[in-house]
DRENDO-1510 file (C-alpha; in Angstrom, 1 decimal, always signed):
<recs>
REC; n; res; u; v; w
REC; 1; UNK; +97.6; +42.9; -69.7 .
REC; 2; UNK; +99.3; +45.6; -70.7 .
REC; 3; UNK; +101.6; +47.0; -73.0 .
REC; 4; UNK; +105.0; +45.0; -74.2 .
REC; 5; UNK; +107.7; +45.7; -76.4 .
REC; 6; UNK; +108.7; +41.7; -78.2 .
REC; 7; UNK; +112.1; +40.7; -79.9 .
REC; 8; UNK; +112.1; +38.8; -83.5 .
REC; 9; UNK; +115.4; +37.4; -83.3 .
REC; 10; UNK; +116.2; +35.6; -87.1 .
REC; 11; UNK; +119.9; +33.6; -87.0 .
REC; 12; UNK; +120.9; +31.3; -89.8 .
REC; 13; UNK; +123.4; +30.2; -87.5 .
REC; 14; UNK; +126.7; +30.4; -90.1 .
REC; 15; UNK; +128.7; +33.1; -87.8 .
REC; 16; UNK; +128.4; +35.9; -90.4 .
REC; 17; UNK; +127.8; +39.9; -89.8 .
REC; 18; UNK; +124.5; +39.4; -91.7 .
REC; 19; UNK; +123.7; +36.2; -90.2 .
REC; 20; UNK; +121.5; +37.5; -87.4 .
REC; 21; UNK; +118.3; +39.9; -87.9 .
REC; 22; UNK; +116.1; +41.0; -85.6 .
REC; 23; UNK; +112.8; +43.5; -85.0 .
REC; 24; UNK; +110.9; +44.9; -82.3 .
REC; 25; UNK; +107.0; +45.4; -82.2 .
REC; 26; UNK; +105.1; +47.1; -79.3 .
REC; 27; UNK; +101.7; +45.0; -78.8 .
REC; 28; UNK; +99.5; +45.6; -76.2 .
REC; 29; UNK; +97.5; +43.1; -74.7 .
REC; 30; UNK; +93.7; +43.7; -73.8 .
REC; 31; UNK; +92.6; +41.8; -70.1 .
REC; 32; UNK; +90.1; +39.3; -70.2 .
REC; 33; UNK; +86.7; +41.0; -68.9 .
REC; 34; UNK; +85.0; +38.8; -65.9 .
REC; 35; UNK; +81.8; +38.3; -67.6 .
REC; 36; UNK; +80.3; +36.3; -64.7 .
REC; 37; UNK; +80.4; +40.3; -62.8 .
REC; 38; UNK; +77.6; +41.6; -65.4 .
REC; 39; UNK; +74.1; +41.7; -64.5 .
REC; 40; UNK; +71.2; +41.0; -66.3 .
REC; 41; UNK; +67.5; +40.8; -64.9 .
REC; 42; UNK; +66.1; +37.3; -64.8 .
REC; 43; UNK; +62.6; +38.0; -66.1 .
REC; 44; UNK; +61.7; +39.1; -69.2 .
REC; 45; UNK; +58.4; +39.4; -71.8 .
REC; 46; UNK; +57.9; +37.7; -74.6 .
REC; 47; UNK; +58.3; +40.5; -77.2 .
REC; 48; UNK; +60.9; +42.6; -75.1 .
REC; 49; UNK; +65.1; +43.0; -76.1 .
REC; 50; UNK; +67.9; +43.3; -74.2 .
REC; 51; UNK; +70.9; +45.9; -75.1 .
REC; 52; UNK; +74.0; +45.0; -74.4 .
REC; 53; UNK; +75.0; +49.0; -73.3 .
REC; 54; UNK; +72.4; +48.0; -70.9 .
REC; 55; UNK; +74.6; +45.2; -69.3 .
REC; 56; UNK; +78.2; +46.7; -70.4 .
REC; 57; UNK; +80.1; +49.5; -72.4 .
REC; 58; UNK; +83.3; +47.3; -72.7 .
REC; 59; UNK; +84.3; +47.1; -76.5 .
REC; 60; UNK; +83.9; +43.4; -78.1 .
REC; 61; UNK; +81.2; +42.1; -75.9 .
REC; 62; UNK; +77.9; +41.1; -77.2 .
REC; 63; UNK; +75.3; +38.6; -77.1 .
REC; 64; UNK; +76.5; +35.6; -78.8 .
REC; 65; UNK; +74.3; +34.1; -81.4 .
REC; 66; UNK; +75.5; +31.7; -84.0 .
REC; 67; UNK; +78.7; +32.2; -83.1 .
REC; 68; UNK; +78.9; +36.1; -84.1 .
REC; 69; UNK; +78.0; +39.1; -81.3 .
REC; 70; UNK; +74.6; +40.6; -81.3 .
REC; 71; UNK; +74.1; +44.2; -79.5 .
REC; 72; UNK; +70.6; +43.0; -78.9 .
REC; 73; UNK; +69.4; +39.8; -77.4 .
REC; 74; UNK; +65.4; +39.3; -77.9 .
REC; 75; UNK; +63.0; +37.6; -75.8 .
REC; 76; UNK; +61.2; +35.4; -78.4 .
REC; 77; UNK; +59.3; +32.8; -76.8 .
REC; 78; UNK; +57.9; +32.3; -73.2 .
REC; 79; UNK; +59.7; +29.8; -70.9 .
REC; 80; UNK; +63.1; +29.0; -69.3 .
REC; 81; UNK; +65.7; +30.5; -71.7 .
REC; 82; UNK; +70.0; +31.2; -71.4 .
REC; 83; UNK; +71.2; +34.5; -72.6 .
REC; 84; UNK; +75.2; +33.9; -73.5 .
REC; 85; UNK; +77.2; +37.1; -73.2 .
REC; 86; UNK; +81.0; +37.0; -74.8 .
REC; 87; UNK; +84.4; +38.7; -75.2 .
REC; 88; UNK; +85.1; +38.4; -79.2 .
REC; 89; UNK; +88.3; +40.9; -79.6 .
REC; 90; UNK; +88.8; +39.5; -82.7 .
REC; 91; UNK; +86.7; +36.9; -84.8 .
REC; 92; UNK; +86.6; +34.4; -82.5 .
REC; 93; UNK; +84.8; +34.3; -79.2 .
REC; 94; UNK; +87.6; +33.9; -76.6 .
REC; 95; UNK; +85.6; +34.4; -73.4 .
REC; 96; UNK; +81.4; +33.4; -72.6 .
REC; 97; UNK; +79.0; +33.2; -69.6 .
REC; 98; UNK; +75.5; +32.0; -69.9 .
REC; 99; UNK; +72.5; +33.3; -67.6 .
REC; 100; UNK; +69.4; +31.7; -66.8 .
REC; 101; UNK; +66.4; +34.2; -67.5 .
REC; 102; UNK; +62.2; +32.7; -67.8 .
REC; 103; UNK; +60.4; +34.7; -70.3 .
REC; 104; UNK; +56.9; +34.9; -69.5 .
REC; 105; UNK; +53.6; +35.8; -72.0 .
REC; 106; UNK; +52.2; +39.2; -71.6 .
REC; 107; UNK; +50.3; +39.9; -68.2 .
REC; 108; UNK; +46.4; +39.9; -68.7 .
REC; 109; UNK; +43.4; +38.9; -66.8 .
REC; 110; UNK; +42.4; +35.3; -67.4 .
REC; 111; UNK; +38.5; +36.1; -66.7 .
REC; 112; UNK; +36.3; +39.4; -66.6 .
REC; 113; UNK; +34.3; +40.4; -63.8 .
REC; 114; UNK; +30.4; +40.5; -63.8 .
REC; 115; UNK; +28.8; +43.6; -63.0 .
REC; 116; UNK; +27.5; +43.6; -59.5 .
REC; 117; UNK; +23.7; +45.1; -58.6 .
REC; 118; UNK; +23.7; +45.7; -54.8 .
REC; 119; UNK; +21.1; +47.6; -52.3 .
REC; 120; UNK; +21.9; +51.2; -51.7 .
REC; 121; UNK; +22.8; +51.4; -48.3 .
REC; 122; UNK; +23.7; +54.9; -47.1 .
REC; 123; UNK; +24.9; +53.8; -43.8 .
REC; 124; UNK; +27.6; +52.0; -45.5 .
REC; 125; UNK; +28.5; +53.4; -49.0 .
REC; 126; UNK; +31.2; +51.2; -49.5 .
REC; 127; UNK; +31.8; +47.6; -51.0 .
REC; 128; UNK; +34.8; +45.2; -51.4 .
REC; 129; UNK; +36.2; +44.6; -54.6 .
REC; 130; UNK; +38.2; +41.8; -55.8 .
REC; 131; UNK; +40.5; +42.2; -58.7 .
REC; 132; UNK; +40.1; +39.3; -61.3 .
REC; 133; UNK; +43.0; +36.6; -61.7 .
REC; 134; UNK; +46.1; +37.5; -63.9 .
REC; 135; UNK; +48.3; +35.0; -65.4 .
REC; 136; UNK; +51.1; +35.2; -63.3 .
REC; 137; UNK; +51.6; +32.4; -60.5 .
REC; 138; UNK; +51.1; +34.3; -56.7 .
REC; 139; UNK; +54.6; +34.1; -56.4 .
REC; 140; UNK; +55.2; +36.9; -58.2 .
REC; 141; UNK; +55.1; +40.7; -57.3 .
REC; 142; UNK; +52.0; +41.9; -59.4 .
REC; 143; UNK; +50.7; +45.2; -58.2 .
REC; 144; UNK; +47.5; +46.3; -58.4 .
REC; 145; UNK; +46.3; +50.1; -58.7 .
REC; 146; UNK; +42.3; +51.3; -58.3 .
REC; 147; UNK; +40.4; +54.0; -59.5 .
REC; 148; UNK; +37.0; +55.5; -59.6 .
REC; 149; UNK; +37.0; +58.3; -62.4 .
REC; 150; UNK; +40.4; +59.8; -62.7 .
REC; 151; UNK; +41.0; +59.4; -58.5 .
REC; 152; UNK; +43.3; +56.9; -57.1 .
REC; 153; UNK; +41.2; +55.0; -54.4 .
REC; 154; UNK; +43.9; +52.3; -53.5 .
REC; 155; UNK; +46.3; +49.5; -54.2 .
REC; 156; UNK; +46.1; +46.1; -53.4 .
REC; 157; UNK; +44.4; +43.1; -54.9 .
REC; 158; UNK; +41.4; +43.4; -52.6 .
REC; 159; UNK; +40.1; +47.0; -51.4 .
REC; 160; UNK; +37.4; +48.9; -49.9 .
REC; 161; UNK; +36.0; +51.4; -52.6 .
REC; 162; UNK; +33.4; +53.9; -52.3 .
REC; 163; UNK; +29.8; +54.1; -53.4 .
REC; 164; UNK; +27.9; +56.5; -54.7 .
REC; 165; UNK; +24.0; +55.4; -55.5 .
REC; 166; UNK; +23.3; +54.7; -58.9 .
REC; 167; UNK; +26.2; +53.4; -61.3 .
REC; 168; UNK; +30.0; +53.3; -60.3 .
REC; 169; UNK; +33.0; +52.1; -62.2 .
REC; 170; UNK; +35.9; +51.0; -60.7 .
REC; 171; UNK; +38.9; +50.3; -63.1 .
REC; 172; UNK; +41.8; +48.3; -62.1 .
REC; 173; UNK; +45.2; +48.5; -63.4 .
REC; 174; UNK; +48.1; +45.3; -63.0 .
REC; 175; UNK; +51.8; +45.8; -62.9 .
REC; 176; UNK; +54.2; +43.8; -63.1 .
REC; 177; UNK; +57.6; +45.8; -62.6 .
REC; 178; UNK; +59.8; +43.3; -62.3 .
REC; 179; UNK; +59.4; +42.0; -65.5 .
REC; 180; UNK; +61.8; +43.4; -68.9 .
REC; 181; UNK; +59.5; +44.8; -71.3 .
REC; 182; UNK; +55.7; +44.3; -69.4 .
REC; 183; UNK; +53.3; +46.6; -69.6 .
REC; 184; UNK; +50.4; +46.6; -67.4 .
REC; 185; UNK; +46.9; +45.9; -68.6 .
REC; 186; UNK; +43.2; +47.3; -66.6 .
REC; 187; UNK; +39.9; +46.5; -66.6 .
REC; 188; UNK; +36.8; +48.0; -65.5 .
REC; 189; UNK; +34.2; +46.6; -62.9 .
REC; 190; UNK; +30.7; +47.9; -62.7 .
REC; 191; UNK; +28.7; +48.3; -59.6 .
REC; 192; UNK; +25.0; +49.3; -59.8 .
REC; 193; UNK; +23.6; +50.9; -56.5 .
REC; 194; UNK; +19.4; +50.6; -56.5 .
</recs>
């Protein structure tokens, strides 16, 4: 890498003054970038794109797709997927790393809760509240955030919430951070205090 100065040396070889020519051309040459250094995150939603000035700000590196660079790469379809990233200085692509990545379908709850009707109980104005099931395996790092009203009253996918008599509702909201592009969902549970 670097800059050079090359010779063109022309010689017809017959031994006259105007037998020999030559030229001389600075070119510089432009280093191979490690691809395998970049980072990408290895969960995405379906739905969501990928900038390359997210990954890099090196000139002639894209996305590769049909054999061109692409400055976005999107996540189309859920499942286990390989985003190539290459060096293409000129119009062909000289240097190219593939990542794994699994795209997954956007978070939701896969039932709804039923509202609950329990015995005031002053003693204990309090009752434990189970979010409902989202589709994400429990591997995964899905946070849960409650409220009653506009007040946080806890995180967690189980919690202790307050009751007032009469009608409470509780709404739940799921994150899933790690994932490119998700955006959480809630849902609101009812319980009726008699």
């Amino acid at each position: 890498a670097g800059k050079h100065t090359v010779t063109l040396i022309a010689n017809d070889s017959r031994g006259l003054s105007n037998s020999i020519d030559s030229v001389q051309k600075e070119i510089f040459i432009t280093p191979k970038p490690n691809l395998k250094l970049f980072s990408l995150p290895s969960d995405f939603v379906v739905g969501a794109s990928w900038n390359i000035g997210d990954v890099t700000t090196l000139p002639s590196v894209g996305f590769v797709a049909n054999g061109t660079l692409a400055n976005l790469w999107p996540a189309t379809a859920a499942g286990d997927q390989s985003i190539s990233i290459g060096w293409m200085p000129r119009n062909v692509v000289l240097s190219q790393e593939s990542f794994a990545v699994h795209v997954w379908d956007a978070i939701k709850f896969v039932s709804s809760p039923e509202p609950q009707t329990l015995v005031w109980n002053p003693s204990n104005p309090s009752v434990v509240l189970t979010a409902p099931d989202v589709n994400r395996p429990e591997t995964r790092k899905v946070k849960y955030e409650w409220r009653k009203g506009n007040a946080l009253i806890g995180h967690g996918k189980v919690i202790s919430a307050p009751l007032n008599k009469g009608a409470n509702t509780f709404t739940v909201k799921v994150f899933d951070e790690d994932i490119v592009g998700s955006t959480p969902v809630e849902i609101s549970i009812a319980v009726n205090c008699e």
